[in-house]
VODRENMI-584857 format. One record per residue (C-alpha): x negated, y, z negated; residue number from 0. Coordinates in pm, 1 decimal. Layout:
REM residues N
X Y Z NUM
...
//
This chain:
REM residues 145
0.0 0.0 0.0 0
-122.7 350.8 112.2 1
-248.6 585.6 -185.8 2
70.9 851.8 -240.9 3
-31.5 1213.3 -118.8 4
57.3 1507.8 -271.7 5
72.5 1828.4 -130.5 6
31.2 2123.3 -306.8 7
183.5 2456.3 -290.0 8
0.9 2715.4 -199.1 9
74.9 2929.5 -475.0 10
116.1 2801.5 -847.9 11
391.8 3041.4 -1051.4 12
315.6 2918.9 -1381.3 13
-2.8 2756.2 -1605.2 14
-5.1 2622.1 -1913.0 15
-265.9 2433.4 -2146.5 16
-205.5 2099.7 -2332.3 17
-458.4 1900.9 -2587.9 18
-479.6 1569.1 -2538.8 19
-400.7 1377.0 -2825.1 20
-516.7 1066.3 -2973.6 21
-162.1 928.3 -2965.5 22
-168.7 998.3 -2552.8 23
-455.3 709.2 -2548.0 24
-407.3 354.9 -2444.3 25
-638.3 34.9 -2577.2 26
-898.1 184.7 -2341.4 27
-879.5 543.0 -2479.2 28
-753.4 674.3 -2151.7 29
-481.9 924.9 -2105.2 30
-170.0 663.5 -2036.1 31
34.9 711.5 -1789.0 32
366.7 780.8 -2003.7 33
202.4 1080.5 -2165.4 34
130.1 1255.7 -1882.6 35
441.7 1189.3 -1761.4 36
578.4 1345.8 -2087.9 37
295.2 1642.8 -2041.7 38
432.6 1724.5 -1689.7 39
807.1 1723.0 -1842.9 40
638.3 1947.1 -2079.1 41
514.6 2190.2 -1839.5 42
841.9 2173.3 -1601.3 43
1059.5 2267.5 -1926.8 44
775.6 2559.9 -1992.4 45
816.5 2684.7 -1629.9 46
1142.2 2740.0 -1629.3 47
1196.0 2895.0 -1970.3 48
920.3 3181.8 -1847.0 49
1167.3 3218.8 -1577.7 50
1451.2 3258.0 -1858.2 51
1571.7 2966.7 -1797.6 52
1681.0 2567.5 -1919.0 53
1697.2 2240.2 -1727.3 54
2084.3 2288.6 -1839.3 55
2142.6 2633.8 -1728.8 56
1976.1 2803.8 -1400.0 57
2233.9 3049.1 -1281.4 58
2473.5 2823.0 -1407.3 59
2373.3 2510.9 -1280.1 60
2143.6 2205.4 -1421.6 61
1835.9 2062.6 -1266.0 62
1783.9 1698.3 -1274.2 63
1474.8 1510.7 -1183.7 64
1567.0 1255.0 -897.0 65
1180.4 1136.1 -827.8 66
852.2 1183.5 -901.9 67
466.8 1069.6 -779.5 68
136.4 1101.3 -993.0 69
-181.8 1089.0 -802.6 70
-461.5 1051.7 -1047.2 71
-829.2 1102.1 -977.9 72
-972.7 1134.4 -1299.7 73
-986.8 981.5 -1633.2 74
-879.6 1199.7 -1920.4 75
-971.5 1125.3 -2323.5 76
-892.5 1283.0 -2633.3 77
-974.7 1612.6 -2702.6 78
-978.6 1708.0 -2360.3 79
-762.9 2064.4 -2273.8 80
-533.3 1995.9 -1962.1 81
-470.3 2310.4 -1721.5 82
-136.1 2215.5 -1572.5 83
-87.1 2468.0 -1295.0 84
318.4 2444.9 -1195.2 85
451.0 2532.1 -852.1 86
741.0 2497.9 -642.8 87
753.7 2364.7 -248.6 88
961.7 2149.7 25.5 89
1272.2 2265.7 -58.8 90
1622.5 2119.3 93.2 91
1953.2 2194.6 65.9 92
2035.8 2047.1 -291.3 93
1655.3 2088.8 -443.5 94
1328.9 2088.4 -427.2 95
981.7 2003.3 -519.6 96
842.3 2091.6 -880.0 97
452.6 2002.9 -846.7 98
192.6 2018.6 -1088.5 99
-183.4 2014.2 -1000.3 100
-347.1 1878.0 -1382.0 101
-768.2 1972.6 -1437.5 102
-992.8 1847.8 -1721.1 103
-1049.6 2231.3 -1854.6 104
-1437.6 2103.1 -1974.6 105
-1547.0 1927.9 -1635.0 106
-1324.3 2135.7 -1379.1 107
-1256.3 1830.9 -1269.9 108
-915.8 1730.2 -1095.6 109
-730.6 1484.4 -1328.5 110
-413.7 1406.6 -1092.1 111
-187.4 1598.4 -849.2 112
188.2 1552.4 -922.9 113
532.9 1620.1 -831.5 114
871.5 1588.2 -939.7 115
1164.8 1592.0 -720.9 116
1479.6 1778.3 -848.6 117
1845.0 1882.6 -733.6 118
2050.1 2098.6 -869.2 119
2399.0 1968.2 -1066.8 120
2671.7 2103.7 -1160.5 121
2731.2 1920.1 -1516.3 122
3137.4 2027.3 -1539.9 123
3238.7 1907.3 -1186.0 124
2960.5 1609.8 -1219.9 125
2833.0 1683.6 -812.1 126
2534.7 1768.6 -680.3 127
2531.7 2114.9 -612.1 128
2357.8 2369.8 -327.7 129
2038.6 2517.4 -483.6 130
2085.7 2886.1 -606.6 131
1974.8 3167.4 -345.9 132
1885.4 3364.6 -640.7 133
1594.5 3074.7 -786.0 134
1462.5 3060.0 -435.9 135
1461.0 3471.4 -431.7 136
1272.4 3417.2 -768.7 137
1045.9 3126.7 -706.7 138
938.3 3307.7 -367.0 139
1072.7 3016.9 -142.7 140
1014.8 3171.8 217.8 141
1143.6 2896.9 409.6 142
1456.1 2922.3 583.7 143
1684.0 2548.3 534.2 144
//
């Protein structure tokens, strides 16, 4: 099976740092895979309250993660500080892309490329709903659908 790719915005709209913690590390003392899933939750949730926002309510609608790819390149141990740059790309009609590119802050090294795929819902009618001209006004989208 071919390596997942990850493409990366061109701009990131939000960075923030995380620790990693002894209770991230598996047998090997590696950053596991399920905490950097929960760090890149983490930063998504951090994004969009800078924007004055929550996954529940963005212009009235919720945002729910439908998929999401992890390309690691690096190892990561304890004590190391995570940059987690967050952008936003490829969107469609009902979503788009929330990516994350994730460095080692002490080796400038790439630790994994990420992204999470999200649509829009409205929670009171339960249905998928169109993504909100305003959040693509405020995220900078420039692509027409």
């Amino acid at each position: 099976m071919p390596r997942v790719k990850i493409e990366m915005p061109e701009e990131f709209l939000f960075t923030m740092e995380h620790p990693v913690r002894f209770s991230d590390l598996d047998y090997a003392r590696h950053l596991t895979s399920v905490a950097m899933v929960h760090i890149l939750h983490e930063a998504r949730l951090q994004f969009l309250a800078k924007l004055g926002f929550t996954e529940s309510n963005i212009f009235g609608l919720g945002m729910v993660v439908t998929d999401m790819a992890i390309d690691y390149r690096s190892e990561s141990f304890a004590r190391d500080v995570l940059v987690i740059e967050v952008g936003v790309s490829t969107f469609n009609r009902y979503g788009c892309d929330i990516c994350f590119q994730v460095t080692n802050s002490a080796l400038d090294r790439n630790v994994c490329n990420a992204k999470m795929g999200v649509v829009f819902f409205d929670f009171d009618k339960h249905k998928i709903a169109a993504v909100p001209p305003a959040f693509k006004t405020l995220v900078g989208d420039t692509e027409s659908d």
